[in-house]
MOPAC internal coordinates of N, CA, C and O (Angstrom, degrees):
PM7 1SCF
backbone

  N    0.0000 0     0.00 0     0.00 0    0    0    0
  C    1.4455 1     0.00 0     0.00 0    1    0    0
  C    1.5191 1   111.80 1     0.00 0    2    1    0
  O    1.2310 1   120.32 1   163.98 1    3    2    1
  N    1.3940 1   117.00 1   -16.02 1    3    2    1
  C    1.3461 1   118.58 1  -172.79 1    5    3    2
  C    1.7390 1   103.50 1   -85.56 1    6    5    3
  O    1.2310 1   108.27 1   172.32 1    7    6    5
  N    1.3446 1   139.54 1    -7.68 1    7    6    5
  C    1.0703 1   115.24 1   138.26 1    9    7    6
  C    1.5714 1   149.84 1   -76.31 1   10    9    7
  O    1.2310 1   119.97 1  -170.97 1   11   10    9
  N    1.4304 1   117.66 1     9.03 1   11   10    9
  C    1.4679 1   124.87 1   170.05 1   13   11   10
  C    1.3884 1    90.64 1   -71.46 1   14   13   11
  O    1.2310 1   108.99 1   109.59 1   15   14   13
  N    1.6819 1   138.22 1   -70.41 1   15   14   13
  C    1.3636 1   113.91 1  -178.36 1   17   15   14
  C    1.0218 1   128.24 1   -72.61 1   18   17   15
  O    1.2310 1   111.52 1  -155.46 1   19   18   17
  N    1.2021 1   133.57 1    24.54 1   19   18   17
  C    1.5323 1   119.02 1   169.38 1   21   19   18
  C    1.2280 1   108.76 1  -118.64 1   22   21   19
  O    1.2310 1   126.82 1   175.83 1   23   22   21
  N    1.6149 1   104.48 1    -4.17 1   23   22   21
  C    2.2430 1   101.13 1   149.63 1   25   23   22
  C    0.9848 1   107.11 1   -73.35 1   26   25   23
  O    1.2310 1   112.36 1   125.40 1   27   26   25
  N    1.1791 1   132.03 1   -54.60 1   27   26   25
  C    1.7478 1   146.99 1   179.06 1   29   27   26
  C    1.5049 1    98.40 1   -22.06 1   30   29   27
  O    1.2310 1   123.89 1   109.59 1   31   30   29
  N    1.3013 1   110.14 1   -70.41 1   31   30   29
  C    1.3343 1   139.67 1  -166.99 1   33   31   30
  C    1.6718 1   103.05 1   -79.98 1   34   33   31
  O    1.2310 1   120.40 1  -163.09 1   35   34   33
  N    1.3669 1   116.85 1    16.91 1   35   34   33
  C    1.3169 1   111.84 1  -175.17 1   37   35   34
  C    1.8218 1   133.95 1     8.58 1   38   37   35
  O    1.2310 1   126.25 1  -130.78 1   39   38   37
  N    1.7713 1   105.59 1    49.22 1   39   38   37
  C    1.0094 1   112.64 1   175.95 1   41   39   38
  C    1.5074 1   123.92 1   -77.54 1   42   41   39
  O    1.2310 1   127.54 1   -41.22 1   43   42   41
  N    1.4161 1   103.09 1   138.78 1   43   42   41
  C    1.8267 1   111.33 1  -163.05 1   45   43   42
  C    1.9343 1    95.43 1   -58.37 1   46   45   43
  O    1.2310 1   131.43 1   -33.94 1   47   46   45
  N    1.3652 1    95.54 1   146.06 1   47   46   45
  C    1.7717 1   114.37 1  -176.09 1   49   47   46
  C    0.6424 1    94.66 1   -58.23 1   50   49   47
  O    1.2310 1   107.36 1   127.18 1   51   50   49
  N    2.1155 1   141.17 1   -52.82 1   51   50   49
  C    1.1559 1   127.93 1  -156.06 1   53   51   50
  C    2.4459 1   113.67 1   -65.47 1   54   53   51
  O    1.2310 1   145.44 1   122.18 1   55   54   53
  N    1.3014 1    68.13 1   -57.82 1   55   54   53
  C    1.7912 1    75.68 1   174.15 1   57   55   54
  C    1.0462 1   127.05 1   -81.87 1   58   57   55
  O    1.2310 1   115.47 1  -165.21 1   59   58   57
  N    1.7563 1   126.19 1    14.79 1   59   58   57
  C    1.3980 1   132.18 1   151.43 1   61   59   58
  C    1.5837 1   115.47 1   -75.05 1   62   61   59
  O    1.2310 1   121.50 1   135.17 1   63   62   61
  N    1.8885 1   114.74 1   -44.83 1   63   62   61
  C    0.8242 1   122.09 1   178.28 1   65   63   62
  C    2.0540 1   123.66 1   -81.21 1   66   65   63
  O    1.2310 1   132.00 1   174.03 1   67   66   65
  N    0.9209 1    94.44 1    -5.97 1   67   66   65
  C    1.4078 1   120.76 1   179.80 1   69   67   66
  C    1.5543 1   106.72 1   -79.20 1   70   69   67
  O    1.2310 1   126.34 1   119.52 1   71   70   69
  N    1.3552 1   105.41 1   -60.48 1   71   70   69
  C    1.5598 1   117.55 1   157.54 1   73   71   70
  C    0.9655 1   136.40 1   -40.76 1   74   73   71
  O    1.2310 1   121.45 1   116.27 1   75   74   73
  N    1.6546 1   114.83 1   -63.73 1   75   74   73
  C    1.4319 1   140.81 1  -162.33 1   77   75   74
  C    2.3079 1   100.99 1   -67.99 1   78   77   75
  O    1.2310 1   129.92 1   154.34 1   79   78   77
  N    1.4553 1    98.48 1   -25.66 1   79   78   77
  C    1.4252 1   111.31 1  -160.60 1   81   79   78
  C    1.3804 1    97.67 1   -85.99 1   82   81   79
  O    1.2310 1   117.17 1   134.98 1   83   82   81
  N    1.6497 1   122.99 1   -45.02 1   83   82   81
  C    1.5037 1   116.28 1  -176.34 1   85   83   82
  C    1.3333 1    90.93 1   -88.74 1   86   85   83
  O    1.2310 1   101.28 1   119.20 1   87   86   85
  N    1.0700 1   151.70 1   -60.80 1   87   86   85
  C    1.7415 1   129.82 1   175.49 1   89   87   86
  C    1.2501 1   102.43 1   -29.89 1   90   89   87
  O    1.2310 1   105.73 1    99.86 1   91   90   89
  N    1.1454 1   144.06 1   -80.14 1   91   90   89
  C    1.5675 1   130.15 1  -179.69 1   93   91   90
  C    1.0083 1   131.05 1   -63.61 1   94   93   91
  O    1.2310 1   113.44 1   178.49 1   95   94   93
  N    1.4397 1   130.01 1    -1.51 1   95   94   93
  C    1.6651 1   123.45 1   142.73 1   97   95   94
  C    1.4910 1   114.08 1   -45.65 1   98   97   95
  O    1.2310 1   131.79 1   116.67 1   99   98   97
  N    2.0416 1    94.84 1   -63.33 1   99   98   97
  C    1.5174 1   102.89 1   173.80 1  101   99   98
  C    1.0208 1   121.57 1    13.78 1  102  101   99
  O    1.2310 1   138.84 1    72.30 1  103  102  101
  N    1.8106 1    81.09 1  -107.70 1  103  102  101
  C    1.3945 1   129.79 1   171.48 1  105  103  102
  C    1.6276 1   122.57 1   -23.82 1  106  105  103
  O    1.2310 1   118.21 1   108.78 1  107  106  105
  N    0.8242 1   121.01 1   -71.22 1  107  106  105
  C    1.9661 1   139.97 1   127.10 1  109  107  106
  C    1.2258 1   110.23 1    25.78 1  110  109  107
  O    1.2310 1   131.58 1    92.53 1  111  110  109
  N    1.7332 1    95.25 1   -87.47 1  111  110  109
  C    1.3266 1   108.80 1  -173.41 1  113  111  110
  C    1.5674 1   118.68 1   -53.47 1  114  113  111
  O    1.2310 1   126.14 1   127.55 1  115  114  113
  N    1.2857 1   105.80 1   -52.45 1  115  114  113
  C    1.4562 1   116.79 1  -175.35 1  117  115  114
  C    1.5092 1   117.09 1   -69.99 1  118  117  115
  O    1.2310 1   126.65 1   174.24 1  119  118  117
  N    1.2661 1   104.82 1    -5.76 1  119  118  117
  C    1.8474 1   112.24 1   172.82 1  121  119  118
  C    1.3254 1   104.08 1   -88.78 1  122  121  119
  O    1.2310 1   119.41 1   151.42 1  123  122  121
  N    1.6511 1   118.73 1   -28.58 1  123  122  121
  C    1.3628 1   113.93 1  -162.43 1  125  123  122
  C    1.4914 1   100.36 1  -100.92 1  126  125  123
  O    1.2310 1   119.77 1   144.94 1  127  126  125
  N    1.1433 1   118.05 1   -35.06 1  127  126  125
  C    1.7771 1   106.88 1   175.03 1  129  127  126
  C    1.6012 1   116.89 1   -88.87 1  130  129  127
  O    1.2310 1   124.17 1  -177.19 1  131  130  129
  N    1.8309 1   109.61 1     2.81 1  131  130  129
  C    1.5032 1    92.76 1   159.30 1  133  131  130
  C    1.3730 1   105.78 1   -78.74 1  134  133  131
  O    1.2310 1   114.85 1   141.77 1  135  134  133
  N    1.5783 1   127.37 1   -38.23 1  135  134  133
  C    0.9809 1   141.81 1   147.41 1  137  135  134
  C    1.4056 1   115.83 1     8.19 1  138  137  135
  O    1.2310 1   128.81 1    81.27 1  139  138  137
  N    1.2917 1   100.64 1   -98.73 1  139  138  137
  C    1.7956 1   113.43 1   166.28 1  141  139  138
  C    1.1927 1   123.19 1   -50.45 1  142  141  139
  O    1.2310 1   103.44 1   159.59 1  143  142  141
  N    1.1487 1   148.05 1   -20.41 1  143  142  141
  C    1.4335 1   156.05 1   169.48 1  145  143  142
  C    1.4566 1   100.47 1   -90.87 1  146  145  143
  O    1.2310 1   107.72 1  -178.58 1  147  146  145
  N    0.8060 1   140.52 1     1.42 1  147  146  145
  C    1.7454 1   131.07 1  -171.99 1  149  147  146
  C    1.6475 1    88.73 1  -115.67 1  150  149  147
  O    1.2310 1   122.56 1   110.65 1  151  150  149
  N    1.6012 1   112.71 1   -69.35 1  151  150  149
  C    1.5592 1   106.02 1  -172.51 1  153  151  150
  C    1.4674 1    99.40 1    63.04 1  154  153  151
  O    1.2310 1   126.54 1    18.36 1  155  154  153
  N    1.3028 1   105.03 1  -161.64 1  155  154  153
  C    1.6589 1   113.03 1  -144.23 1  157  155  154
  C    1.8150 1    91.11 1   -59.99 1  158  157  155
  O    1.2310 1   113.38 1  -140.33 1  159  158  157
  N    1.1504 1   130.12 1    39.67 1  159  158  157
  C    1.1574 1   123.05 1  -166.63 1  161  159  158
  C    1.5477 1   110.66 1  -123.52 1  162  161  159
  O    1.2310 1   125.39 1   174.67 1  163  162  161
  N    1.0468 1   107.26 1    -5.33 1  163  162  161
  C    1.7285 1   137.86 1  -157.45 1  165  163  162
  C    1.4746 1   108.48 1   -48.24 1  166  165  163
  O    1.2310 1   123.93 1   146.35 1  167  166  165
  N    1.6070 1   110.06 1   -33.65 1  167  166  165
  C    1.6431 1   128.41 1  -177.05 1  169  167  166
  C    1.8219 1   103.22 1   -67.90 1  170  169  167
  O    1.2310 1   117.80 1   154.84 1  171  170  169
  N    1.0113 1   121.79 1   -25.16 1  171  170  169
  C    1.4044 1   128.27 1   168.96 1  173  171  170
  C    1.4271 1   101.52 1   -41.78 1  174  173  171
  O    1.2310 1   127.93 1    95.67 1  175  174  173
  N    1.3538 1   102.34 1   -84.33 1  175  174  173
  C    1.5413 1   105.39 1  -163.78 1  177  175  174
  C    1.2494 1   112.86 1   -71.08 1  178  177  175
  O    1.2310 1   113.14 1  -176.39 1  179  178  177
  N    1.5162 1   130.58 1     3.61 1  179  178  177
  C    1.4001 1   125.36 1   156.51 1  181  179  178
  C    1.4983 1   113.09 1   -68.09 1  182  181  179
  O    1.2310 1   117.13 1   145.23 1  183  182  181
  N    1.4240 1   123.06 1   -34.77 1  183  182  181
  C    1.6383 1   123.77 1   170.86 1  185  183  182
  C    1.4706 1   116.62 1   -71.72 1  186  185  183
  O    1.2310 1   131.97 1   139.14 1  187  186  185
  N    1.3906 1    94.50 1   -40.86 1  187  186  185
  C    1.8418 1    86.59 1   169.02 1  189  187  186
  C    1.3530 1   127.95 1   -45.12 1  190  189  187
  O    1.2310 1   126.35 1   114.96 1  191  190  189
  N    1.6481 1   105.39 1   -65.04 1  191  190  189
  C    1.6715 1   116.96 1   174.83 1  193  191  190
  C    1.1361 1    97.92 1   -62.67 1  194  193  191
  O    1.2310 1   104.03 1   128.94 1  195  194  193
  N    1.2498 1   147.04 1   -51.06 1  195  194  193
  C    1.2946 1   118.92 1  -177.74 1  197  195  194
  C    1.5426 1   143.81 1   -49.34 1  198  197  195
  O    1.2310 1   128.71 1   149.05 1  199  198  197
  N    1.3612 1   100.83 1   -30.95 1  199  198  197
  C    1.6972 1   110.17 1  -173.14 1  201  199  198
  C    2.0702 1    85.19 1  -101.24 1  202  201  199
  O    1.2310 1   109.01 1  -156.05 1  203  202  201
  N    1.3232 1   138.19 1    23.95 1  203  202  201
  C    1.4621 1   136.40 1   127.57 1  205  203  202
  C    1.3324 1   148.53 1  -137.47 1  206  205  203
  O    1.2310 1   134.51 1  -140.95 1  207  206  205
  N    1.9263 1    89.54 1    39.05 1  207  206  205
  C    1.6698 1   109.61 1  -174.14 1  209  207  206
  C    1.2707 1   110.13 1   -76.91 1  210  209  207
  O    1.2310 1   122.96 1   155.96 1  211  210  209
  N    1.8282 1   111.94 1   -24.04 1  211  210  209
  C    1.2694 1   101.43 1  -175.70 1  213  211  210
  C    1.6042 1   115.37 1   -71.80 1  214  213  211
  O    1.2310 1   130.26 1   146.13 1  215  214  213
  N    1.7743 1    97.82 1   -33.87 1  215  214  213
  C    1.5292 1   108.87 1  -168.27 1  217  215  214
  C    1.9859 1   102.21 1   -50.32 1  218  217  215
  O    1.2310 1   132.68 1   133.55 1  219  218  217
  N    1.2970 1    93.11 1   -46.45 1  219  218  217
  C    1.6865 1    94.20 1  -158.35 1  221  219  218
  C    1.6313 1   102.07 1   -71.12 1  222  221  219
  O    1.2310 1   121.89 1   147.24 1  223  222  221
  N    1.4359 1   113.99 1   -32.76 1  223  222  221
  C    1.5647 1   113.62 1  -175.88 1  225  223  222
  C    1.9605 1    96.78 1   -47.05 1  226  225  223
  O    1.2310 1   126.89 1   115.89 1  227  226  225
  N    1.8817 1   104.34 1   -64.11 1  227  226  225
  C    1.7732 1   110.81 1  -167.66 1  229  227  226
  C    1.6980 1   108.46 1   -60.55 1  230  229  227
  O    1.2310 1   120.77 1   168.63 1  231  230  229
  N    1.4382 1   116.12 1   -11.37 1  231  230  229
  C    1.6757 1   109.94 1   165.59 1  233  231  230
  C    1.3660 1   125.93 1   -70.30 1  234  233  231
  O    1.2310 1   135.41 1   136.94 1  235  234  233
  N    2.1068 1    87.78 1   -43.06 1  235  234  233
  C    1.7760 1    92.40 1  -178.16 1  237  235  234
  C    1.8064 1   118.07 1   -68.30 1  238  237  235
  O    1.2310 1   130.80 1   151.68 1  239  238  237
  N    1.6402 1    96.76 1   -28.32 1  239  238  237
  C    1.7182 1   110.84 1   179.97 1  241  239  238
  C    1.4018 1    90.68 1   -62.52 1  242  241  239
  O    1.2310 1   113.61 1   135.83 1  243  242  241
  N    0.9994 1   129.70 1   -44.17 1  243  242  241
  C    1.9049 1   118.49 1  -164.81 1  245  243  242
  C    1.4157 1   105.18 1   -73.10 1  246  245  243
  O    1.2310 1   111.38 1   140.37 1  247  246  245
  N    1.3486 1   133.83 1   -39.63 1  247  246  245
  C    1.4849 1   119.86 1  -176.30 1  249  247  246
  C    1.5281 1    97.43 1  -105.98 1  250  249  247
  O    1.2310 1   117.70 1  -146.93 1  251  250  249
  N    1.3102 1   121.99 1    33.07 1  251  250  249
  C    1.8302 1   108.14 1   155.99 1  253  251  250
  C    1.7448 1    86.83 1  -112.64 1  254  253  251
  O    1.2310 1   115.22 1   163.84 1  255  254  253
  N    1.5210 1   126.67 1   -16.16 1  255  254  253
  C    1.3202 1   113.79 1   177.55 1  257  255  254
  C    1.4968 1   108.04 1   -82.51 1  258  257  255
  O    1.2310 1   121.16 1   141.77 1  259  258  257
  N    0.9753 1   115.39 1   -38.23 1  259  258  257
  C    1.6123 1   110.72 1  -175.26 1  261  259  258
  C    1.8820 1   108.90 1   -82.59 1  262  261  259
  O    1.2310 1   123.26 1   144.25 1  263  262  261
  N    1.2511 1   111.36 1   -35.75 1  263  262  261
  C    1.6962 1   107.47 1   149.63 1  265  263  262
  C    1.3824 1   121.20 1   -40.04 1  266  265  263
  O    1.2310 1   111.83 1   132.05 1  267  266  265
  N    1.4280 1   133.00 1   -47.95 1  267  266  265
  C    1.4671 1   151.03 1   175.02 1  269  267  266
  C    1.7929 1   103.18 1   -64.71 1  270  269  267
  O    1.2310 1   126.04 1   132.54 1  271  270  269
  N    1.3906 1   106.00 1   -47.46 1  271  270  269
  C    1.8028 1    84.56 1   166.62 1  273  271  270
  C    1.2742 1   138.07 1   -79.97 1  274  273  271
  O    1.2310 1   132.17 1   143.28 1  275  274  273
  N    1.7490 1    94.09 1   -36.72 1  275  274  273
  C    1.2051 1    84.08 1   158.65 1  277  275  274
  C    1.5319 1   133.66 1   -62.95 1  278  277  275
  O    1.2310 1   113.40 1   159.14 1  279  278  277
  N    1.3030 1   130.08 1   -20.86 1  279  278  277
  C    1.3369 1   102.64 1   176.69 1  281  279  278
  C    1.7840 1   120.62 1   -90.75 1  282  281  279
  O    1.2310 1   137.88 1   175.14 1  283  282  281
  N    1.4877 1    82.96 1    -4.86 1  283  282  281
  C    1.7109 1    86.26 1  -177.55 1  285  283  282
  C    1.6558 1    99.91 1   -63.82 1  286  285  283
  O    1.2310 1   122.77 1   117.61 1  287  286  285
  N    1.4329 1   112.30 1   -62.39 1  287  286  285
  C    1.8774 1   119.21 1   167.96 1  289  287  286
  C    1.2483 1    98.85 1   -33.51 1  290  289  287
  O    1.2310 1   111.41 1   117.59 1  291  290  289
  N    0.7845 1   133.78 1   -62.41 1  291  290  289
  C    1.7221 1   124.48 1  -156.96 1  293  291  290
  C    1.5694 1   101.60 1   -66.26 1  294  293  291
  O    1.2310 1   123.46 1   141.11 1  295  294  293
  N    1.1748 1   110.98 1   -38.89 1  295  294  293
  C    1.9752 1   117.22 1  -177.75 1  297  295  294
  C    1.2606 1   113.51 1   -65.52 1  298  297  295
  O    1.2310 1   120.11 1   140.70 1  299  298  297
  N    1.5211 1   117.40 1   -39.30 1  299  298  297
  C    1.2011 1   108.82 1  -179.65 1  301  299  298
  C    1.5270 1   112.92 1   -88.29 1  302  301  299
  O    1.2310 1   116.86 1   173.11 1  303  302  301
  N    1.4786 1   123.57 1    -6.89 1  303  302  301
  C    1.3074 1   108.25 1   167.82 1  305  303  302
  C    1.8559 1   120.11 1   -85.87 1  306  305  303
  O    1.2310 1   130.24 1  -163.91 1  307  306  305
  N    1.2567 1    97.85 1    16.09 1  307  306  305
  C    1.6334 1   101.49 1   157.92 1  309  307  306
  C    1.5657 1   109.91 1   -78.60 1  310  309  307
  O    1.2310 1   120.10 1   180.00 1  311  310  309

């Protein structure tokens, strides 16, 4: 999904994909060594995120909405 805004945002291919690749190592990494450190334990952190999937979903909706004004403001002051 993170490329609909970064056409929007007409970000160059090279440094979208440049980006998009070490963000998902990141990401990656830290899935795979909670991963390994949890072991047969893994159902833990399914209750965790769960009782604050909603919280993080209405944070991410608030800064893709306020991302969306801001660029709309910025568009129309061309």
């Amino acid at each position: 999904m993170i490329s609909i805004p970064a056409g929007i945002a007409r970000i160059d291919l090279f440094s979208f994909i440049i980006y998009t690749t070490l963000g998902s190592l990141i990401w990656n990494s830290v899935i795979i060594t909670l991963g390994y450190f949890m072991g047969s334990n893994w159902q833990l952190i399914v209750l965790v995120f769960e009782d604050y999937s909603l919280i993080v979903l209405a944070i991410a909706l608030l800064f893709m909405m306020y991302g969306l004004v801001w660029w709309y403001k910025k568009r129309i002051k061309r």
